[in-house]
C-alpha positions as CSV (number, residue, x, y, z in Angstrom):
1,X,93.2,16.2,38.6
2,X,89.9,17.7,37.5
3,X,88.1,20.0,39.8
4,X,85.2,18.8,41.4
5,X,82.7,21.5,39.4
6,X,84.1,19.7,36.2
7,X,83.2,16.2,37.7
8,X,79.6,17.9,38.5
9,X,79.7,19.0,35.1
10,X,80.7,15.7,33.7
11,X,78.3,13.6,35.7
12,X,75.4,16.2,34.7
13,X,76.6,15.7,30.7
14,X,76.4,12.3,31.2
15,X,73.2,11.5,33.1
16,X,71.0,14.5,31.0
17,X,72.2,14.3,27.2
18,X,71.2,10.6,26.3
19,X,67.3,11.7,27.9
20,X,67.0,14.6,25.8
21,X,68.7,13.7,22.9
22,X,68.4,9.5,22.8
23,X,68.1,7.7,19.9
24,X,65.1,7.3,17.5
25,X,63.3,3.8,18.0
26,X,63.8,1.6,15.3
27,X,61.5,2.3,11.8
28,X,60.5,-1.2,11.1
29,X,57.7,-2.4,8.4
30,X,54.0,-1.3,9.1
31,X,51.1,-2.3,7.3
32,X,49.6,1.5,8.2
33,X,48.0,2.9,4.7
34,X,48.1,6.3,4.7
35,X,46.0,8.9,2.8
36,X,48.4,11.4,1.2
37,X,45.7,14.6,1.2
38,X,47.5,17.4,3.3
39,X,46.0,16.1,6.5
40,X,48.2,13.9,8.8
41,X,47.2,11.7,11.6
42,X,50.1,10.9,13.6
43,X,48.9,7.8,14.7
44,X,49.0,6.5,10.9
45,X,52.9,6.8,10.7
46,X,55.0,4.6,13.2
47,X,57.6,7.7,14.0
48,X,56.5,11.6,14.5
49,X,59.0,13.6,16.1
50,X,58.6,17.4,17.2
51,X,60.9,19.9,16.8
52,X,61.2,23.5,17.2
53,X,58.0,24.7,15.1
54,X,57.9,21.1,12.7
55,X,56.7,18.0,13.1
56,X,58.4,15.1,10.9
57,X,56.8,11.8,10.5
58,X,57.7,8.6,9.0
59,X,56.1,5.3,7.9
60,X,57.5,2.1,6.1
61,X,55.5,-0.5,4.5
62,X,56.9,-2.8,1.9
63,X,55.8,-1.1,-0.8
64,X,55.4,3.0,0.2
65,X,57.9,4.9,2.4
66,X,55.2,8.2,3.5
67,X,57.3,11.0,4.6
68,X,55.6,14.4,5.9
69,X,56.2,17.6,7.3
70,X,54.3,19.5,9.7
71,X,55.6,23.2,9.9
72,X,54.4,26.2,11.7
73,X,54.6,28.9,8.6
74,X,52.6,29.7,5.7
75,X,55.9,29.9,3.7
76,X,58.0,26.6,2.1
77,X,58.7,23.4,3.9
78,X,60.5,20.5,3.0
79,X,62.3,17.2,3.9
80,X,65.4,15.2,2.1
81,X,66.1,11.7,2.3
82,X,69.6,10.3,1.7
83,X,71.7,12.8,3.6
84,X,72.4,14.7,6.9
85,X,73.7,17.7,4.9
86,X,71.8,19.3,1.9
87,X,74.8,17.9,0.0
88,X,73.9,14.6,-1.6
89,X,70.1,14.8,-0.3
90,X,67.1,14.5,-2.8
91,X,65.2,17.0,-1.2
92,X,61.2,17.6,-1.7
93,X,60.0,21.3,-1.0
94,X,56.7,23.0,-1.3
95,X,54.6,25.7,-0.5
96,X,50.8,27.0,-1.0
97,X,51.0,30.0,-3.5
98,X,49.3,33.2,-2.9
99,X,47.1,32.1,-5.5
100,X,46.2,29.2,-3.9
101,X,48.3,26.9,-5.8
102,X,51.0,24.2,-5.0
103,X,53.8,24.7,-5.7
104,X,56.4,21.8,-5.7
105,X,59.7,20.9,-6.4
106,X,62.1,17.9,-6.0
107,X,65.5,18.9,-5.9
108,X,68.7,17.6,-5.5
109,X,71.1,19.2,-2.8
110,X,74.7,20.1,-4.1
111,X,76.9,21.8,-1.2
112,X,74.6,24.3,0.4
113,X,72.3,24.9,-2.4
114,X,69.5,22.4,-4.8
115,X,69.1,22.2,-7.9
116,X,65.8,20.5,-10.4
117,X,66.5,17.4,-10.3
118,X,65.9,14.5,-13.4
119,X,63.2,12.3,-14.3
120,X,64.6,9.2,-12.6
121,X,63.9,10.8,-8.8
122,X,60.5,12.0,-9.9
123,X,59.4,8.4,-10.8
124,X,60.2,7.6,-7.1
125,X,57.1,9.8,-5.9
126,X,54.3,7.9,-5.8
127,X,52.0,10.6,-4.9
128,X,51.9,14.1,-2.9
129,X,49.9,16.7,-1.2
130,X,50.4,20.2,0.3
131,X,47.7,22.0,2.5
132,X,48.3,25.0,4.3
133,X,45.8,25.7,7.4
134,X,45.5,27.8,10.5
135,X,48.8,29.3,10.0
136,X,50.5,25.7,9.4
137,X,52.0,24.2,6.5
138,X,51.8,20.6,5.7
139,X,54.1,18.1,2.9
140,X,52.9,14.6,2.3
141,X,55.2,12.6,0.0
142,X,54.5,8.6,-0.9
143,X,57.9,7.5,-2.1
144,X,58.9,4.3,-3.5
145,X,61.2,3.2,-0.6
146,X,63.7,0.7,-2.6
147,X,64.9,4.5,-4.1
148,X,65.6,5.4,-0.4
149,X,66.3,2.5,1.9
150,X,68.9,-0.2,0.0
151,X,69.1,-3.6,1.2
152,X,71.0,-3.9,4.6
153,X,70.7,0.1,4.9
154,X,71.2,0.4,8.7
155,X,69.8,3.9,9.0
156,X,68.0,6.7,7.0
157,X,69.3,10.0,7.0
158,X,66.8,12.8,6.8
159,X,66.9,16.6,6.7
160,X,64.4,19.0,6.7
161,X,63.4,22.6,7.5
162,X,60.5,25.2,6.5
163,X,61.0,29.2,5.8
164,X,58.6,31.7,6.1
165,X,58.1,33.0,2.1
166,X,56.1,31.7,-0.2
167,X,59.0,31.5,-2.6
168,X,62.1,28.1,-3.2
169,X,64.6,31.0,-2.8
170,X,64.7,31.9,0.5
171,X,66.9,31.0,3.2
172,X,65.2,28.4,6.1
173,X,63.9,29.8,9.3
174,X,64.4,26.3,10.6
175,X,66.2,22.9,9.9
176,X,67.2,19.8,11.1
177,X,68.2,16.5,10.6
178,X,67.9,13.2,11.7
179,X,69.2,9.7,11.5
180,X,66.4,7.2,11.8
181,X,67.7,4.1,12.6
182,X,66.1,1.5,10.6
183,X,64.6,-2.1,11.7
């Protein structure tokens, strides 16, 4: 027999968890066109989701899947597409250089580590930006979605994460990941 504090505990678990952490609603088709410049609107993608110092956001039309990240560092950001882990993820990272330069990188993640990846998952980026302002850095990626979402693909897995350097070396300060369940 349990105690009655576990039942309370139980019954808490039960009622609280699904609020706070309930499922994603459905990415379906759009016909939103989005401008890939460094400056998002979330009302141009159909999911934006706030985490602890990022912002993801997601839009699907038949033609573009837009992916961005909205971090609160002047260091790297990125997102990955394909995987909850950063094994098996194709993972886009970037960062505004000291200079004033982007700095990009696809990469593919192998265990807990990523690696340059070949020229057959750069042909899936359609375009890109990376701004960084008031303290917040921002990815923009237009992907060709057929690379990412396969027919009869229920869900989309997605990671991402920013650090504070200005460098692809450094550890995250933050990540997460998501499964987006797909329409």
């Amino acid at each position: 027999m349990r105690s009655p504090a576990l039942n309370l505990a139980f019954l808490l678990f039960v009622l609280f968890v699904p609020g706070v952490f309930g499922q994603a609603k459905p990415l379906a088709l759009s016909s939103n066109k989005i401008a890939i410049n460094g400056v998002v609107k979330s009302s141009d993608y159909s999911f934006s989701q706030t985490y602890d110092g990022l912002t993801l956001h997601v839009n699907r039309t038949s033609s573009v899947l837009d992916v961005a990240v909205v971090a609160d560092t002047t260091g790297w950001v990125a997102v990955g597409l394909g995987s909850l882990t950063m094994d098996g993820a194709t993972i886009f990272m970037g960062f505004i250089g000291p200079d004033g330069k982007v700095s990009f990188k696809p990469q593919a993640g192998s265990g807990h580590s990523h690696h340059d990846v070949g020229s057959d998952v750069r042909a899936t980026i359609i375009s890109f930006a990376i701004k960084e302002t008031a303290g917040k850095t921002t990815l923009q990626l237009a992907l060709r979605p057929a690379a990412y979402i396969k027919r009869g693909q229920s869900i989309l897995p997605i990671i991402f994460a920013f650090g504070t350097r200005k460098s692809f070396l450094p550890l995250h300060a933050f990540h997460g990941a998501l499964s987006l369940p797909l329409a």
